[in-house]
C-alpha positions in Angstrom: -6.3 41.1 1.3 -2.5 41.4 1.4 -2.5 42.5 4.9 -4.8 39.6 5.8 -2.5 37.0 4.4 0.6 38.3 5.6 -1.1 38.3 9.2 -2.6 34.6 8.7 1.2 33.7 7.5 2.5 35.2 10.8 0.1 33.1 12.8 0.9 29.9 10.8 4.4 30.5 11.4 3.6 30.7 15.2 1.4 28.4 15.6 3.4 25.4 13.3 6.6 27.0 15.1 9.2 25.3 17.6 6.7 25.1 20.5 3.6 23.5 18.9 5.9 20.7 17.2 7.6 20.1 20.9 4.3 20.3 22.6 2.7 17.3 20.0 5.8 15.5 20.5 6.2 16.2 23.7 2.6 14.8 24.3 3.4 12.2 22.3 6.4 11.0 24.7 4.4 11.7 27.5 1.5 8.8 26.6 4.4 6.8 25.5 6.0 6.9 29.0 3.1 6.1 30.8 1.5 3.5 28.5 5.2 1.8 29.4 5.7 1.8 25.4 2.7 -0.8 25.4 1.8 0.8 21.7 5.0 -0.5 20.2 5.5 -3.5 22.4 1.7 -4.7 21.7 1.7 -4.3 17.6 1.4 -7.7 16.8 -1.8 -8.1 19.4 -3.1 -4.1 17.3 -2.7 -6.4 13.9 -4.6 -9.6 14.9 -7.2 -7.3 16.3 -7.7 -5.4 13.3 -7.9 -8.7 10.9 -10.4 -9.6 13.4 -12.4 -6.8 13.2 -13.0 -7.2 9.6 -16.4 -7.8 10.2 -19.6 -6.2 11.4 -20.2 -7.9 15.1 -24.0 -7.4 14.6 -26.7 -5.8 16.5 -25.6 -7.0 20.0 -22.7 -4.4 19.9 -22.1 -0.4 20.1 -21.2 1.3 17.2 -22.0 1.8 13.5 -18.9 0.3 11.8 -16.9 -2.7 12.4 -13.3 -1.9 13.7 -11.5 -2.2 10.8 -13.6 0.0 8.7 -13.4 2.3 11.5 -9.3 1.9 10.8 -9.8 2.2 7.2 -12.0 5.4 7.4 -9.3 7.3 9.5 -6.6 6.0 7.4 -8.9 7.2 4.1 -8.4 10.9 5.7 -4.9 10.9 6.5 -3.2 8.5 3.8 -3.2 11.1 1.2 -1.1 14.1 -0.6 1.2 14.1 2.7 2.3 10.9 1.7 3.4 11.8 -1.9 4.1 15.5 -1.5 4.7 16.0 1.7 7.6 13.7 2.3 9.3 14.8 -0.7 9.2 18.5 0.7 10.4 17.0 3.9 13.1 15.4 2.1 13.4 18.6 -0.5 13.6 21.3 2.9 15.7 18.9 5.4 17.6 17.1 3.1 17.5 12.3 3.8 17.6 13.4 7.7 14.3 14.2 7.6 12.9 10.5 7.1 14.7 10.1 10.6 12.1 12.5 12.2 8.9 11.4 10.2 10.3 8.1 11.9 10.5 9.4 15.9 7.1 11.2 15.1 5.5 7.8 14.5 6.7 6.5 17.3 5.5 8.7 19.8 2.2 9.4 17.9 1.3 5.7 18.2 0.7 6.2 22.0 -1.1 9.5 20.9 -3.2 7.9 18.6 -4.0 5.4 20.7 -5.0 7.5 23.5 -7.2 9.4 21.0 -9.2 6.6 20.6 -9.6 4.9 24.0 -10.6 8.6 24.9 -13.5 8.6 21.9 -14.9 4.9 22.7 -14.4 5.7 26.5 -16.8 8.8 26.1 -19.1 8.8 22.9 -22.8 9.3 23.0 -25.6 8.0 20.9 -27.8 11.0 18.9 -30.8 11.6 18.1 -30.5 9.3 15.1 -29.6 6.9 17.6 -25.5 6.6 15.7 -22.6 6.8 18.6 -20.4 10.4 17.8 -17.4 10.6 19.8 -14.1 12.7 19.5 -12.3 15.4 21.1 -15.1 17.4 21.4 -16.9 15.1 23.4 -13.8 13.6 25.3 -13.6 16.9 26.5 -17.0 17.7 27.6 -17.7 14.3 28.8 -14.4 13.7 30.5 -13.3 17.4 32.0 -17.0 18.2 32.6 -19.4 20.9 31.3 -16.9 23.8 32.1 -14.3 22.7 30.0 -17.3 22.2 26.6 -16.2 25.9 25.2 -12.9 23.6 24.5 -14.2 21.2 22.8 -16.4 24.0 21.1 -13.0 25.8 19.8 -12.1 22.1 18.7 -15.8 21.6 16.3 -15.2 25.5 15.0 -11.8 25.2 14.2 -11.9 21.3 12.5 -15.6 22.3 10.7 -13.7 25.1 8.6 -10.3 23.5 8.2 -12.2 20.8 7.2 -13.4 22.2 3.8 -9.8 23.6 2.9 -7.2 20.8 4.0 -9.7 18.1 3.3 -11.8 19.0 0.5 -10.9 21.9 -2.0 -6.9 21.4 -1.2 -7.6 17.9 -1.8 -9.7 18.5 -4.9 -7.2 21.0 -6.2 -4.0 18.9 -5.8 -6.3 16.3 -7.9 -7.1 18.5 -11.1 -3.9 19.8 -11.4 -2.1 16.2 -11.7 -4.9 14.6 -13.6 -4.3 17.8 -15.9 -0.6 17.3 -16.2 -0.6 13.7 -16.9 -3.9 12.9 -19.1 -5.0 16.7 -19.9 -8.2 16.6 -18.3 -9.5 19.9 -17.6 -9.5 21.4 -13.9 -13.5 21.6 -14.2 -14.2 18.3 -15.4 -11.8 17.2 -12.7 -14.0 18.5 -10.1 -17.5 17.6 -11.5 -16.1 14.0 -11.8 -14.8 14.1 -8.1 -18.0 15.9 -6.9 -20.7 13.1 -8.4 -17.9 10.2 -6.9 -18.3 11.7 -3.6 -22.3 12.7 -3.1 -22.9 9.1 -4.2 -20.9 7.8 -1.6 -21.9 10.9 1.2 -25.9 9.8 0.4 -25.1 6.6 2.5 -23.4 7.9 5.8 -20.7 6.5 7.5 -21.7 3.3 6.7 -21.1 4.0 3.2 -17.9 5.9 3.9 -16.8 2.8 5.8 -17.3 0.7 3.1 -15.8 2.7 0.2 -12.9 3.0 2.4 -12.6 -0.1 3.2 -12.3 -1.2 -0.2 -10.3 1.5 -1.3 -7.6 2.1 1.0 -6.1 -1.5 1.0 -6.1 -1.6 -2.2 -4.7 2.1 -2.9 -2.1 1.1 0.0 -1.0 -2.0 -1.2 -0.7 -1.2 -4.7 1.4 1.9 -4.4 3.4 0.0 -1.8 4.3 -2.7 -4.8 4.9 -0.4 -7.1 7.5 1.5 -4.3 8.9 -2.1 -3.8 9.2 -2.4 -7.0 11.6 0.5 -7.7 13.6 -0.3 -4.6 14.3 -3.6 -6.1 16.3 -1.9 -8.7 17.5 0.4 -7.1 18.6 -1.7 -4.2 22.1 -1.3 -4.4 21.4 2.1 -3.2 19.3 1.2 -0.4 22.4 0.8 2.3 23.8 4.3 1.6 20.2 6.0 1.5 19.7 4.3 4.7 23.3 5.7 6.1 22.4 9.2 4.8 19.0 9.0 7.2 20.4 8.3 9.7 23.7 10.5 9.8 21.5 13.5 8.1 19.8 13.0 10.6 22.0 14.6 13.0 24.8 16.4 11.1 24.4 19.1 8.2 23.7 18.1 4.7 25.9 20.5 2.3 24.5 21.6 -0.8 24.3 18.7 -4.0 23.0 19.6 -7.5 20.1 21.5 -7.1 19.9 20.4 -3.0 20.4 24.3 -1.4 22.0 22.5 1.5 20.4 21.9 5.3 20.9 22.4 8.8 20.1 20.0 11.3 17.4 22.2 13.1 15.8 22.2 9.4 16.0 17.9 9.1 14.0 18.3 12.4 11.5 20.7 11.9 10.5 19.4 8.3 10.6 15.8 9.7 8.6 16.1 12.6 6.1 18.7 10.6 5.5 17.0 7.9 5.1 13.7 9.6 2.6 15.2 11.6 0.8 16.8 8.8 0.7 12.9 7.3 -0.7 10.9 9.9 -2.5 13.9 12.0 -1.5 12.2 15.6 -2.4 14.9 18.1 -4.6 16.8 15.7 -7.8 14.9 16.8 -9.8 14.2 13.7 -8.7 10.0 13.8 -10.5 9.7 17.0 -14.0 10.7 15.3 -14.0 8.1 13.0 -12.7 5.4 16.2 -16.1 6.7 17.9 -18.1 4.5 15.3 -16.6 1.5 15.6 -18.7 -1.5 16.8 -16.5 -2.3 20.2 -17.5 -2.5 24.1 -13.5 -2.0 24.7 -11.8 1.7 24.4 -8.5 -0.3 24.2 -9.1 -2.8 22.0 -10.1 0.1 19.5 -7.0 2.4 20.8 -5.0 -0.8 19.7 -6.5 -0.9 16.5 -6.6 3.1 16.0 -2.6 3.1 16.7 -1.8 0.8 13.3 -2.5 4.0 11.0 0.2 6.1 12.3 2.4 2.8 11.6 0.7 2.8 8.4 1.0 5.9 7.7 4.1 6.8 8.2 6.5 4.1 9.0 5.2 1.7 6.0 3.9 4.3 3.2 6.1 7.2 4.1 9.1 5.3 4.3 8.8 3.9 1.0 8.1 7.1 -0.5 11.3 8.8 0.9 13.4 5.5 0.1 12.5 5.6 -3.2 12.9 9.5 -3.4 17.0 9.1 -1.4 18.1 5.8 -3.9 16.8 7.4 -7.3 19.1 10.1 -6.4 16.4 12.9 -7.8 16.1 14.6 -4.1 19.5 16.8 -5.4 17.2 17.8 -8.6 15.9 21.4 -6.8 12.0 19.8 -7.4 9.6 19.9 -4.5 6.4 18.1 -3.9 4.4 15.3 -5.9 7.0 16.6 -9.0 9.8 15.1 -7.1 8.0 12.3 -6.4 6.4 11.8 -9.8 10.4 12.3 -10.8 11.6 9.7 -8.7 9.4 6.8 -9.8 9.8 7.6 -13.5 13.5 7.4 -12.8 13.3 3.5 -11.9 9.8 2.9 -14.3 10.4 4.8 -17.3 7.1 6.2 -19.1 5.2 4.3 -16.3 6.0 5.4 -12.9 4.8 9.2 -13.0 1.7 7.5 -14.3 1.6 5.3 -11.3 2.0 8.3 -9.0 -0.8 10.5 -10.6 -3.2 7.9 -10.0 -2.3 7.2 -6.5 -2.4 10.7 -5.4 -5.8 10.9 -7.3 -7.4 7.8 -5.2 -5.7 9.3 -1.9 -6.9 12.5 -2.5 -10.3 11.0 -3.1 -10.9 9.1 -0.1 -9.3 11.7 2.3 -12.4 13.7 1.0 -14.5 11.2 2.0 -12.5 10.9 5.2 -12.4 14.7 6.2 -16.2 15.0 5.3 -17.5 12.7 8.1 -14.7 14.9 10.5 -16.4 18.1 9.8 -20.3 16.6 9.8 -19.4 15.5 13.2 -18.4 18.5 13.9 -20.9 20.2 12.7 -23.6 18.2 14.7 -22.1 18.9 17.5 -22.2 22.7 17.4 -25.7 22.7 15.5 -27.7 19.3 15.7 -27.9 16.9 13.6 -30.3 19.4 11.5 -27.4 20.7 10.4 -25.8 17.4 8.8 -27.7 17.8 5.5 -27.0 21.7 4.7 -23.6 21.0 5.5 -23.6 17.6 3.1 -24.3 20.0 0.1 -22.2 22.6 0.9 -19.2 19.8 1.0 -20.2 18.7 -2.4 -20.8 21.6 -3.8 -17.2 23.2 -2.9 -15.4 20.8 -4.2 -15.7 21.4 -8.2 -15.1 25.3 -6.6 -11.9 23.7 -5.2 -10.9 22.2 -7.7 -11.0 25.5 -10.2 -9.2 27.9 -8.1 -5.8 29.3 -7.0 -5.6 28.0 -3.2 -2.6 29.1 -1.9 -4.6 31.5 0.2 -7.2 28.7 1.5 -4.2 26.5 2.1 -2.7 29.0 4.2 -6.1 29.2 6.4 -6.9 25.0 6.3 -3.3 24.6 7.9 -3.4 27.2 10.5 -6.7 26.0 11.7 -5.3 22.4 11.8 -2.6 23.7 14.0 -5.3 25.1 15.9 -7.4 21.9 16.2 -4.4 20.3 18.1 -4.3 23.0 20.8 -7.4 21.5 22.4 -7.2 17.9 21.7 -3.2 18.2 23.5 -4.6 19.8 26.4 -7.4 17.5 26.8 -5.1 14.5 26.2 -2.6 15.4 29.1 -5.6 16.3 31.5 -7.6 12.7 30.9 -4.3 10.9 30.6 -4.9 9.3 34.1 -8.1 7.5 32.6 -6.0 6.5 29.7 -3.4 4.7 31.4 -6.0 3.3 34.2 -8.2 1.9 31.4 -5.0 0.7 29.7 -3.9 -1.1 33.6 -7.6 -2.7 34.0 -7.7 -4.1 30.9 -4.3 -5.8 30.4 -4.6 -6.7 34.2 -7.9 -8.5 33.6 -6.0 -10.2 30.2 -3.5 -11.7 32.3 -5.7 -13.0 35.1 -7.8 -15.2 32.4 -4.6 -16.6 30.5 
């Protein structure tokens, strides 16, 4: 088993190394360029058309779920522990700098995100249930032609399995043990609770998924956004300096502070730009399979609304994270993870704010179940049928009390490589169907300006 591990570790390192975090970002500037930064420049028009998406648009249009539940669905999957724990091990690895990257990642993963999307509207098909399925498996069969399905193939294999660690027994895992350290709840009844929440809500589909999550994640957003507004408010006379340490950190070595082991700026970078993709999963392919459902006729109108949640994500959620993190001054405690986190807020809310942080890693962590489990059904239909939906339904449920019991540090190591893995594909296809991208992207805007 030894050997095993130390070989998966050997691949993770490769395959999360210096090449694969260029090549997403890389991709990402790429679609940037030729979209003419129409992602950033065309925000506001992404925000209206999400508020007006709200709603389903009835049986005249494609699609399952209205737009913004589409939105809400992707963001349920990738607003989660990378959020909490993940920008405080940026922060804890690459010192404030790292914010800076998790920043530039954002930015470039918009126009990814976006392409994703367009991509997944652009070249869905209906099933046998008569429900539209779309992502990069089908981008890539659809859009490079039949010789190019064992890609999208490699895609469905590797998303299916990472599927159960990254987004269900990781998930369920990171749940028990905070639920555990703040209200003593045991690990098992942690994971029975979790597993009856979710097979109520998996009974009804992506309809119900969009629902939940639709409910959930503004709510679970907004409130945790409060509460980080909250502690920036008293610790605002910090907020100039944090903001000056991002930004120089950014670019010049941190030395060592209290418990802080010091950084280079090679580490700032890598952390950043890892961890940012490991929060809002631009490039990795799994937003695009929720954007497939959405009730639209346009791919860019949905690209438009699909781009918010890496804004979301990472430039609203993140940033207040690592903000808070920076001005409580706790980053220099040598604590990692949701700790340094649940640290930071306590710092500013005394007796409240680990609290506060426990239960928002708890609702993340529950709807990025949710989220990851219509992913890897998707997934699994496409390799099997959509015979295979309700095997794989139980076997979701039934792993996640399993999840929530165990060590993972070995399934971690396996969910992560795999999601490295996923993005292989969905890069390639994105660079090789990037000319459709930027004509639909032409067409449409073109056709806009003609009827103002």
């Amino acid at each position: 088993m030894d050997a095993v591990s130390t070989l998966i570790s050997q691949i993770n390192s490769l395959v999360w190394g210096p090449p694969m975090l260029v090549l997403i970002l890389g991709v990402g500037l790429f679609l940037s360029l030729g979209l003419k930064l129409m992602p950033v420049l065309q925000l506001g028009s992404g925000f209206r058309l999400m508020w007006q998406g709200r709603k389903s648009t009835g049986a005249d249009s494609d699609g399952e779920i209205p737009p913004f539940q589409a939105l809400m669905t992707s963001l349920s999957a990738t607003v989660g522990t990378g959020n909490i724990a993940g920008v405080a091990t940026a922060v804890f690895l690459g010192g404030p700098g790292a914010l800076f990257w998790m920043w530039l990642t954002a930015l470039v993963g918009m126009a990814t995100k976006y392409s994703e999307a367009v991509l997944a509207v652009r070249f869905r098909e209906v099933d046998e249930r008569g429900e539209h399925v779309g992502g990069p498996m089908y981008y890539i069969r659809n859009g490079l032609g039949r010789k190019w399905a064992w890609l999208g193939g490699m895609f469905a294999v590797f998303a299916a399995i990472a599927s159960f660690g990254i987004g269900n027994t990781v998930q369920a895992n990171s749940v028990a043990d905070v639920i555990e350290a703040s209200f003593g709840l045991p690990h098992w009844l942690t994971g029975i609770i979790l597993m009856a929440l979710v097979g109520a809500v998996l009974i009804g589909g992506i309809r119900r998924i969009g629902q939940v999550a639709s409910a959930l994640v503004p709510l679970m957003a907004i409130s945790y956004l409060l509460a980080g507004l909250l502690v920036l408010a008293i610790n605002a006379a910090e907020i100039p300096a944090a903001l000056t340490m991002v930004v120089e950190h950014a670019f010049s070595p941190v030395a060592a502070k209290g418990g802080f082991a010091g950084a280079a700026v090679w580490a700032a970078i890598r952390f950043g730009i890892a961890r940012g993709i490991f929060s809002n999963e631009a490039g990795l392919g799994s937003a695009p399979i929720a954007h497939a459902a959405a009730q639209t006729r346009s791919p860019i109108n949905q690209g438009m609304v699909a781009m918010l949640g890496t804004f979301i994500d990472t430039i609203i959620i993140c940033t207040i994270t690592g903000l808070v993190i920076i001005t409580s001054g706790t980053w220099t405690a040598g604590i990692s993870g949701a700790e340094l986190t649940s640290m930071a807020f306590a710092e500013a809310l005394p007796g409240v704010g680990n609290y506060l942080v426990t239960i928002a890693l708890a609702v993340f962590a529950f709807t990025t179940i949710l989220g990851w489990s219509f992913y890897g059904e998707r997934c699994i239909e496409f390799l099997f049928g959509v015979k295979a939906i309700l095997p794989y339904r139980i076997a979701w449920i039934i792993a996640i009390p399993v999840g929530a019991t165990l060590n993972l540090g070995f399934v971690w190591l396996v969910a992560d490589t795999l999601n490295a893995m996923m993005a292989l594909p969905n890069l390639i296809a994105l660079l090789l169907l990037s000319p459709v991208v930027f004509r639909l992207t032409r067409e449409h805007f073109a056709k806009q300006q003609a009827s103002d």
